[in-house]
N, C-alpha and C positions, 0 to 999 in steps of 0.2 A: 504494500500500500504506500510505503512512503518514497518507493522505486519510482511508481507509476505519478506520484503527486510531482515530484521530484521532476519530472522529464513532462509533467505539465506547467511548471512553471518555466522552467526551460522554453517551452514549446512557447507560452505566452510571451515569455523575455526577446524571444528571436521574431515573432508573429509568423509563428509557423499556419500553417494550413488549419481550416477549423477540422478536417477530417482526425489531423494528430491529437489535435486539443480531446474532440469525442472519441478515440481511440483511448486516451490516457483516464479519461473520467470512467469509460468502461472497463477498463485493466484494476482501477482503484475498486468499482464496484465489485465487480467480480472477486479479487480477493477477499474486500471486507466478507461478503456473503458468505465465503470458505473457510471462515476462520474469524475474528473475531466477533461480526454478526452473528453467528447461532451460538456460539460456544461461550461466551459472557454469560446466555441466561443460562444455559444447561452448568454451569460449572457456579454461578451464583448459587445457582437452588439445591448444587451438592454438597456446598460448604455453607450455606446461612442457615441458621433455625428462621421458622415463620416474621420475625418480629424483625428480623437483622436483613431477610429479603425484600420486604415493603418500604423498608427504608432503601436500600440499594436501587432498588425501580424506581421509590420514588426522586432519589437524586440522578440517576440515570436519565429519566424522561425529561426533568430540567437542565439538564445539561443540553441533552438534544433540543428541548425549546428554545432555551438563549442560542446557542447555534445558530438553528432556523434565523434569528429575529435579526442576528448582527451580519451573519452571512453577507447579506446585500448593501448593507452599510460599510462593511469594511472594502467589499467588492467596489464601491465606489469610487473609494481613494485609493485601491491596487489592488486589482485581481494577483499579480506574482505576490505579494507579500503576505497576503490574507493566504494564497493556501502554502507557500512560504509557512506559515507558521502552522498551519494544517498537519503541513509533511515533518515539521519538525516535533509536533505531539505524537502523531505515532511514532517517529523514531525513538522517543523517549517511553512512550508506550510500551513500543517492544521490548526496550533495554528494560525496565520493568517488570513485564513479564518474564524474560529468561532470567531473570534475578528471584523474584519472588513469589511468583506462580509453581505452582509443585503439584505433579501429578497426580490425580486422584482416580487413575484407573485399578479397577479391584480393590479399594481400597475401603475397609471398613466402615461404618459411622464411627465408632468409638475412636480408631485410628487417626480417622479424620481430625475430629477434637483434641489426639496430641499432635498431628502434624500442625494444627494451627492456632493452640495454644499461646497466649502470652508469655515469655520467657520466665519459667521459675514456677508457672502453676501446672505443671505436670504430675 
């Protein structure tokens, strides 16, 4: 995602062809949909109890609302630097996840609760 963000500002900085530009918006798509779009909720709902995922969705949804709403405002004063800085949250994203996202395949409930324990209350 932040390959294809990345080589769309690019695209926008040189005024490449709109074909590159909708090529790179659908390269972006296409990954989020294989990976971080389904797999947030499904790995939300395997590590929150009830109270701790209502809260997750509900900051989740607000985040994607303010998006929506600044999206076009920021678009106004620079499409390169508004997804400039797009491309630079998932990079940070990611580095995040390979840091502190840990596997939770075949893995226990109980398990779960010491893999994700605060340090000391094991």
């Amino acid at each position: 995602m932040t390959i294809a963000l990345g080589l769309f500002v690019l695209f926008v900085l040189i005024e490449a062809s709109n074909g590159l530009n909708i090529a790179m918006v659908l390269t972006f798509t296409a990954f989020f949909e294989w990976s971080i779009g389904p797999i947030l909720w499904l790995y939300l709902a395997e590590i929150l109890p009830s109270a701790g995922l209502s809260v997750a969705v509900f900051l989740n949804w607000s985040v994607v609302v303010a998006i929506g709403f600044l999206t076009p405002i920021m678009v106004s004063y620079s499409k390169a630097m508004t997804f400039s800085i797009y491309a630079a949250c998932c990079f940070v994203g990611g580095i995040f996840v390979l840091i502190f996202v840990k596997e939770t395949k075949g893995v226990s409930k109980e398990t779960l609760g010491k893999l994700y324990a605060p340090t000391g209350y094991t």
